[in-house]
N, C-alpha and C positions, 0 to 999 in steps of 0.2 A: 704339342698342341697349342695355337694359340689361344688367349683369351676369348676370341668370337666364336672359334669353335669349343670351346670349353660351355661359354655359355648356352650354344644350340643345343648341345648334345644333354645338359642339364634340363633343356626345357623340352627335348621329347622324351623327357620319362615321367613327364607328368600333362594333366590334361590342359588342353588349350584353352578350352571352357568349363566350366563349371560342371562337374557331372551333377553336383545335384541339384538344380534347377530345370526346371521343365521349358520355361519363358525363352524368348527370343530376344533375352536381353541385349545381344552383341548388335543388334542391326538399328538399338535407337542411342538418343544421349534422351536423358530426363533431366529436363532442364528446372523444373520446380514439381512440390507436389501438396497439397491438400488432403488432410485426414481429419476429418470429421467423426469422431466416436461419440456415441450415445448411450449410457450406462442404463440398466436398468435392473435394479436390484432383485424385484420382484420375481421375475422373468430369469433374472442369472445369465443374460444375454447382452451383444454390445452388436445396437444398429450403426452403420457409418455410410458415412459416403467419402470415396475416393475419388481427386482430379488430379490427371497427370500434361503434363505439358511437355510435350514430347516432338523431334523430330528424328527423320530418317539420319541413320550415318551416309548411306550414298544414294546418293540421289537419282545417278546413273539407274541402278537395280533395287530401287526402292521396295521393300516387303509389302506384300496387300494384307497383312493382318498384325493383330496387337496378340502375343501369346502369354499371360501374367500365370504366375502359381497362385494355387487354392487348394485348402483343402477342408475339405466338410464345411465348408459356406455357403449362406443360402445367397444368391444372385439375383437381386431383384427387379435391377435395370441397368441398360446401358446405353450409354451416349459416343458419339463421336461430331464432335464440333458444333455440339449442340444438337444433333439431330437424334433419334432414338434410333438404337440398332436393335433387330428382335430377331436377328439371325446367328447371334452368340451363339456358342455350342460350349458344355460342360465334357471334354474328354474321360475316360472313364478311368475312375482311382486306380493310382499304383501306389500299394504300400510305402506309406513316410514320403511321398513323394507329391500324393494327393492327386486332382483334376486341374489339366490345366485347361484355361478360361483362351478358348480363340474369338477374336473380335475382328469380323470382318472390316474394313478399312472402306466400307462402299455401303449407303446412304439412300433405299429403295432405287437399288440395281445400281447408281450411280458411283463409279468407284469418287471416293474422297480424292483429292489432289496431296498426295502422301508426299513432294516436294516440299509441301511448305509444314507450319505446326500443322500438330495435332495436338487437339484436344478431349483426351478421354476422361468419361467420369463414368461412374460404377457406383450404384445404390445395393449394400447388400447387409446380410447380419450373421454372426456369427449362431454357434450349433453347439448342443452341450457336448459335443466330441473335440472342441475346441481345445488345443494343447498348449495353446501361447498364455490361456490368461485362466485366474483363481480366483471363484468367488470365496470366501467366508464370512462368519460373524468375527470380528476382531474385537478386541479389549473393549469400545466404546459405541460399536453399531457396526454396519456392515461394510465389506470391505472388499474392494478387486483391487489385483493385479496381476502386472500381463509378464510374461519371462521369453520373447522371440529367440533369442541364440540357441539352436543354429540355425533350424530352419522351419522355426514354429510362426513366424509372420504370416506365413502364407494360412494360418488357419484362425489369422486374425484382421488379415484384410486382402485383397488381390492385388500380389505385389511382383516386382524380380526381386527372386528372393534369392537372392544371393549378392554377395559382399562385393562383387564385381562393379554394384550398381551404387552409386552417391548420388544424392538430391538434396536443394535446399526445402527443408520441410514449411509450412505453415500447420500447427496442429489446431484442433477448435475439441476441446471435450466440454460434453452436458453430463451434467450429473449431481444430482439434489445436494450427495456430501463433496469436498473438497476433490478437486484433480491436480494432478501435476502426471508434466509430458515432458519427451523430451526436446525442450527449449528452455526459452525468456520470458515468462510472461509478460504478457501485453495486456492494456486497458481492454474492461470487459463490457465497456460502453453502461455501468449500471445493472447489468442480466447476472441475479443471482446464481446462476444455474451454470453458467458458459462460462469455460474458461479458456483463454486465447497464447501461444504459444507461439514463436517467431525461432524457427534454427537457422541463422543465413549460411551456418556452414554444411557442406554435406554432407549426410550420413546414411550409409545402408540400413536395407531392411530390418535385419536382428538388433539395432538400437531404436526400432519406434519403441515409443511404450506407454502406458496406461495407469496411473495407479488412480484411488476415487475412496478417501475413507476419511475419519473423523481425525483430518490432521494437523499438530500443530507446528511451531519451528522457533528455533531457538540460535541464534550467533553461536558460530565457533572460530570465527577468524572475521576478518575485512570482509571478505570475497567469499564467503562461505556461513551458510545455516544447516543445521540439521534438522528434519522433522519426522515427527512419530507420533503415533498417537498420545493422549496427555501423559499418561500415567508411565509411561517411561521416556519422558522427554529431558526429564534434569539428569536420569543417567547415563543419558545419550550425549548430552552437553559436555557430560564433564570428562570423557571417555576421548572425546576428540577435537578439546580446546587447545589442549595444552601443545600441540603439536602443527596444527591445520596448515594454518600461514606455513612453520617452517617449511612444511613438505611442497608447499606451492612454489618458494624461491628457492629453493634449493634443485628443486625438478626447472626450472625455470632456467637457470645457470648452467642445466645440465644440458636444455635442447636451444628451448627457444621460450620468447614472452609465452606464456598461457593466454590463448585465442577465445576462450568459452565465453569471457567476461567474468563468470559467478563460475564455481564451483559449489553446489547444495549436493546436500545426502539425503536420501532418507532410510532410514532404518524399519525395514518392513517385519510382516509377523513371522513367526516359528516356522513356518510351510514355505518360506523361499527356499530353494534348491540349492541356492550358491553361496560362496562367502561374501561376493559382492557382483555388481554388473555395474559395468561404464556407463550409462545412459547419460550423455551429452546434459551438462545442465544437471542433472538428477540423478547422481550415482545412486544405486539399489546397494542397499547393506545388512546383511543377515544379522538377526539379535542374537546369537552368539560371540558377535563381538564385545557386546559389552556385558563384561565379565569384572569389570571393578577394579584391575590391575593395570590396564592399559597396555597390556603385552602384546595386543593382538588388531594393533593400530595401524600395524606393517599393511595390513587388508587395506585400508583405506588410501597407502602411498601405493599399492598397486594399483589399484583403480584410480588412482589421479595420474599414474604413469600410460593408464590406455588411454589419457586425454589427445598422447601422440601417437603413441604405440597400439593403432588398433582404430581410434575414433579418425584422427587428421592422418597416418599412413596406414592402410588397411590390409590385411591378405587378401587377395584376390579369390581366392578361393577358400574353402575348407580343408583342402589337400596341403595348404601352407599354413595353416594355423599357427605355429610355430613362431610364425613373423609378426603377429601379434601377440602373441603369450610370453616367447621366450624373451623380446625387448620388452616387453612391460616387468616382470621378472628381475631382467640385468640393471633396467632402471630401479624397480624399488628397491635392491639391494646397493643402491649407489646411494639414496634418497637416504636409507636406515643407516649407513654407515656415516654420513657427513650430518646424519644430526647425532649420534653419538661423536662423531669429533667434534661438534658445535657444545655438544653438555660436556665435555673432557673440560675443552678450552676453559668454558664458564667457570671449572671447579680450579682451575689454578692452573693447569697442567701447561706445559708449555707448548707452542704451537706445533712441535717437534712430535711432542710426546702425542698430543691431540690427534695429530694426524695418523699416527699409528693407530693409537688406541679406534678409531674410526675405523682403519681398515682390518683390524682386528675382528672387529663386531660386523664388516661385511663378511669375513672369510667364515665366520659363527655361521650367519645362517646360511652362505655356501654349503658347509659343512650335513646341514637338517633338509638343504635342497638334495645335497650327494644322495645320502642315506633315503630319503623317498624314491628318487630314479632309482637305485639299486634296488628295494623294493615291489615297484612297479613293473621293471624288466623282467625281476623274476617270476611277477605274477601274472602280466599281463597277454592278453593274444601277442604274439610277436609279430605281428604284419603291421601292428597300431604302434608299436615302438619304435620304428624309423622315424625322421624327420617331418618327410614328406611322406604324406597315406597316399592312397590308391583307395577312391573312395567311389569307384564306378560300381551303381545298385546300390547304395552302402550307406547308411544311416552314419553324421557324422556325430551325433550323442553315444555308439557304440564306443567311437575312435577316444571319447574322453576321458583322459587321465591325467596325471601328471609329466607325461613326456613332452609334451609339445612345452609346457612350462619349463621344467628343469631340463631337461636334454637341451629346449631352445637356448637357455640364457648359458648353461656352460661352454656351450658352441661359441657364442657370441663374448664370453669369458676366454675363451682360448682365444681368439681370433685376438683380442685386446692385446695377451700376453704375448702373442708371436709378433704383431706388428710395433711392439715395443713401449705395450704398456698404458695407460690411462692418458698419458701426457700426449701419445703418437691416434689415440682411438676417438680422444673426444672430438676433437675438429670431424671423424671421420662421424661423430653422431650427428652433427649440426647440419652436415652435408645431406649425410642420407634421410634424415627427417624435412629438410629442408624441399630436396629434388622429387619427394612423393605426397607433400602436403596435399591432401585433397583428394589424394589415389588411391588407385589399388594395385598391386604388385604380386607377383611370385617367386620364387625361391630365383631362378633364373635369373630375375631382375637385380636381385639382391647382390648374387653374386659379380654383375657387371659389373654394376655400381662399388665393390670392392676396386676391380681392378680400373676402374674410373679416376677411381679416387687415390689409389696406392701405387700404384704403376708411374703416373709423372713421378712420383718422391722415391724412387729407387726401391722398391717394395713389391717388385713381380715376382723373383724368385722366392720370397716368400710366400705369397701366393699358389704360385706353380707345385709348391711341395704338399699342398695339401690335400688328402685323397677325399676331395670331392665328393665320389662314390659312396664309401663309408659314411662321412658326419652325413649324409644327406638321405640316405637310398636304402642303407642296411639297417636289419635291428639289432636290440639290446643296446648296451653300455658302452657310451664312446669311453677313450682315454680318463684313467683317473688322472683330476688335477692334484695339483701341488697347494695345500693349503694350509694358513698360519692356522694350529691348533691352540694357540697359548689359552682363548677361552675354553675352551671344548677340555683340554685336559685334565683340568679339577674332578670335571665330570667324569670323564673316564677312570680317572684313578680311582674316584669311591664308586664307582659302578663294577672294578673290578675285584675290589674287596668283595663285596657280591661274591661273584662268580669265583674267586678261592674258596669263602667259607663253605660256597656249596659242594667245589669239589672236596674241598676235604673231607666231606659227610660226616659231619660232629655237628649235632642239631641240637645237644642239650640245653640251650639258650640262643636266643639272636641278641649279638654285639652290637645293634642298630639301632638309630633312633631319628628322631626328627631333626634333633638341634644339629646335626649331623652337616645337615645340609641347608643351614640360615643363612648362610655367604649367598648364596645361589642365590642371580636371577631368575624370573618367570619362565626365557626363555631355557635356560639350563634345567630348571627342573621338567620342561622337554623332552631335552634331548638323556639326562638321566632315565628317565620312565622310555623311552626308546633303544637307547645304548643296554640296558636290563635284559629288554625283550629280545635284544640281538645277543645276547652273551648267555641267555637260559635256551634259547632255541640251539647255539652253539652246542650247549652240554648238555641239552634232553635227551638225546641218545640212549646214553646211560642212566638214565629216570634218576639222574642225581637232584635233580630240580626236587623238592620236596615238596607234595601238595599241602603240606600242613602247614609249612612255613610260609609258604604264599596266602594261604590262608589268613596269615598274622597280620600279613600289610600293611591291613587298613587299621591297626594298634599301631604299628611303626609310624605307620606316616597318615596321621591325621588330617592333616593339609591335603594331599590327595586325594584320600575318603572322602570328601565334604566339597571340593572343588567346585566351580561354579566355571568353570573354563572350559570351555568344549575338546580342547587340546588336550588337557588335561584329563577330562573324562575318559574321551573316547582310547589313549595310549594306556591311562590306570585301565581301565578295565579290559585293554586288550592282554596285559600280561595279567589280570588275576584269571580272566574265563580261560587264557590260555596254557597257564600250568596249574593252575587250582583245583582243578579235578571238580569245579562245582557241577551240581543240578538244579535242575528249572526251579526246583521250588525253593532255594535260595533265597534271602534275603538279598544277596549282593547280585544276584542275577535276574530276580525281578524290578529290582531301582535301576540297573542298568534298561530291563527291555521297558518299562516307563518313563526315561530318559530317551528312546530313541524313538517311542511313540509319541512325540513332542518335539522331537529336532528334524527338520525336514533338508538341513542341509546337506546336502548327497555325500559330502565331505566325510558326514560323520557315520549318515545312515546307511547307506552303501555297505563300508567295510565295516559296521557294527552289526548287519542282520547276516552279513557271510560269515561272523565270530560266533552269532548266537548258531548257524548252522553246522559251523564246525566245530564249537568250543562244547557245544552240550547238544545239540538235535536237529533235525530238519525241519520235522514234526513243530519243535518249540518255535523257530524263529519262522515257521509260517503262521502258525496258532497267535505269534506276536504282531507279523506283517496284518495279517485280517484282522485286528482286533481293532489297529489305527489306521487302517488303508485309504480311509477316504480322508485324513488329516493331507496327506500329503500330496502336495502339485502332480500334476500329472507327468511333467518329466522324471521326477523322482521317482514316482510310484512305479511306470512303465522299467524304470530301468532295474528298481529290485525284483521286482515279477522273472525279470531276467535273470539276476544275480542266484535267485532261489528256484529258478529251472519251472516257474511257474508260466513262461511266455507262451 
């Protein structure tokens, strides 16, 4: 087979368009756009107005209508070229999919000249069914934020809402407390209220965004602030100074200059859903990260790696997700390993030595990426564990896990190691971030663009031998890699002490203690409280696991008990609720379900209300989901309602 047919045959097994967009996005280009939001706190509501500047793709069979997605929006007017249209039509909801908005292209009877622009604008307001954005009371007054990925834009403004679609935005938000969007701010002519936003690069729908609360911002590098609200502004500061810059020029040597100008963060409340979001300008970052150790800083070099991987080359769809998750992934894991050879270097080590010890602490968290994919394979739907989804009817928040992350970046990890290593890949990174700047792509594309690139340089039959079909199409677990253990084994070896003592079942003391494990890094004491839970699940079989001993733990290891790390939390307490034999009325299993009525990151909350359901009750961890239901964003909330068979 040759390569062109290699690549056809890749791109009819997945869709052409977008299944899940309603819009007629294939028949325009959107050349600029306009988003005016209006906060209003009172009310819990966000009025805007949208203007799109738009032309036909062919001219020849030009469309006579504009088709945008909506969902539960109220529609207040419409315009085409200025003129009012009152012959829109609201189609009727399709679950997660919403109503889509038809705009006639014709001006009392007269069709519009659809050859040349068009200019639509749309006056409408959002509806408390609204799933893109969160009102609350936060630390210091009141407070919204919006969360679009995947496909919640559309219940935040009328859009194509799909990734298919780049514009350069102008954003304009009103609102009494502080905004930020995603851009530049721009002079606000004096208007306390207005605040003015400039993105000259393109970005899809699921990067608008919104936030409006009592905010402030603090330097963490040249080209970078962080802001939050006051009261945890200095431990936000000091959480992501130390590092900021590195991770810009280091990611910078990796692809290409960083295009944003600024990189800023901000650190939003408990109820964000994620660990972080890319927002162009304005990365979103869960306050779980700051946890006081700086362990979990790797979050914020992911999110500056979708500055390429995602924001500047895009999936085209949600069926490829993968291609922005799994290069953001393989980049942070480049970013973490070459600033640990950069601290090597500093401490004396020789460049030699540096270099290793670098690629040692990528292969570490390689090692904590394996161990989640295996995890997730074993738990997940298996249709959601290929590469590439099939997401025709298909909500792609169902599809999310960790596979499009770790399955994408090990793929893209083999692919390094077959075509000959970091030395033979990186030019191939420069190339392919380079050839889709500005784009959107598919799995299809992707792989052209390998034999593009590798095939002059005597590198097809490499190519040729790889089964396509599999890394792309089938699920579960590709090939396990080959990975340096040297940090990982410390940990294994005293995690296996563990699991001797217990087989031997002589329980008249535990041999254990904390100082045990003071060598350990943050991340190691990780991957120990994981490595535990995979070696008692091993030998529970035989109820050699002892619930009383587990019981001791939090005597053992104090540092655990007391953690203030969400990593940490949510792994301690998956192995005590799950060989501890506890009950709800627990001391350690009530600080647990008040810990998770408080963390809305889906990260943690997800797989901690499936623990309280299966570790002690159904009963309990719904009695816990109602108790804090309306704490949490509405993606999050919908998707344990699921998790607990509550949908």
């Amino acid at each position: 087979m040759t390569a062109t047919e290699l690549v056809k045959n890749i791109a009819r097994k997945s869709h052409e368009l977008d299944p899940c967009t309603r819009s007629n996005y294939s028949s325009f280009n959107v050349n600029h756009t306009e988003l005016k939001l209006s906060v209003d706190f009172s009310k819990k509501k966000i009025d805007g107005v949208v203007k799109y500047d738009l032309t036909n793709k062919s001219t020849a069979s030009a469309t006579d209508e504009v088709v945008l997605d909506t969902r539960d929006l109220t529609i207040k007017s419409v315009k085409v070229n200025g003129a009012e249209v009152n012959s829109y039509e609201l189609s009727s909801a399709v679950p997660i999919y919403g109503s889509a908005l038809h705009i006639p292209l014709a001006v009392n009877d007269a069709k519009v000249n659809t050859t040349k622009k068009l200019d639509v604008e749309i006056e409408f307001e959002t509806t408390e069914k609204c799933t893109a954005i969160q009102f609350i009371e936060g630390d210091t007054g009141p407070y919204v934020f919006s969360q679009c990925q995947a496909i919640h834009a559309r219940s935040l403004f009328p859009c194509f809402d799909t990734p298919a679609v780049k514009s350069p935005y102008k954003f304009i938000g009103i609102s009494s407390s502080k905004v930020t969007m995603s851009g530049l701010p721009q002079p606000d002519n004096g208007t306390t209220d207005k605040y003015v936003f400039s993105q000259p690069i393109p970005i899809p729908s699921y990067l608008v965004s919104i936030t409006s609360g009592n905010l402030a911002k603090a330097a963490i590098g040249p080209r970078s602030d962080v802001y939050s609200e006051e009261p945890n502004l200095a431990a936000c500061q000091w959480e992501f100074e130390k590092d900021m810059e590195n991770y810009l020029q280091i990611a910078e040597s990796l692809v290409f200059d960083y295009e944003w100008e600024r990189f800023d963060s901000l650190v939003l409340p408990s109820s964000f859903p994620y660990g972080g979001m890319e927002i162009p300008n304005m990365t979103q970052l869960t306050p779980t990260l700051i946890c006081g150790d700086r362990t979990q800083t790797k979050v914020m070099a992911h999110e500056l790696a979708h500055s390429w991987s995602g924001n500047l080359v895009t999936n085209c769809s949600w069926e490829h997700f993968w291609l922005n998750e799994g290069w953001t992934v393989y980049l942070e894991r480049r970013i973490v390993g070459a600033i640990a050879q950069r601290e090597a270097s500093a401490s004396g080590k020789s460049a030699e030595e540096a270099e290793k010890y670098g690629e040692q602490m990528r292969h570490f968290n390689l090692i904590g990426g394996w161990n989640a994919l295996v995890e997730t394979c074993e738990t997940f739907d298996p249709k959601f564990t290929k590469l590439v989804w099939d997401l025709e009817n298909g909500d792609p928040d169902d599809a999310f896990s960790r596979i499009p992350y770790e399955k994408g970046s090990f793929f893209l990890f083999k692919l390094e190691n077959k075509l000959g290593g970091k030395k033979e890949f990186d030019p191939f990174v420069k190339f392919y971030f380079s050839k889709f700047r500005y784009k959107s792509l598919n799995s299809a594309e992707f792989v052209e663009t390998l034999y593009e690139f590798y095939e002059p340089r005597g590198k097809k039959e490499i190519l040729d031998s790889i089964n396509w079909e599999r890394e792309l199409f089938e699920s579960g677990l590709p090939d396990k890699p080959e990975l340096d253990t040297t940090l990982a084994d410390e940990v294994y070896a005293y995690g296996d002490k563990w699991a001797e003592y217990f087989e031997a079942g002589d329980f008249q003391s535990v041999p254990f203690n904390e100082t045990d494990i003071d060598s350990f890094e943050g991340e190691q004491n990780m991957l120990l409280l994981e490595y535990l839970a995979d070696k008692f699940k091993a030998i529970a079989g035989d109820a050699s696991v002892s619930p009383e001993i587990i019981k001791q733990f939090p005597k053992v290891y104090p540092k655990f008990a007391n953690s203030k790390n969400g990593e940490i939390v949510s792994a301690w307490n998956n192995l005590l609720l799950s060989y501890g034999q506890y009950k709800s009325e627990d001391a350690v299993v009530q600080e647990y379900a008040e810990w998770l009525g408080h963390t809305g990151r889906m990260k943690y909350a997800r797989p901690g209300y499936k623990l309280l359901k299966n570790g002690i009750s159904r009963d309990f961890a719904i009695e816990v989901f109602t108790k804090y239901k309306q704490f949490y964003h509405p993606i999050c909330r919908t998707m344990i309602e699921k998790d607990l068979d509550l949908a």
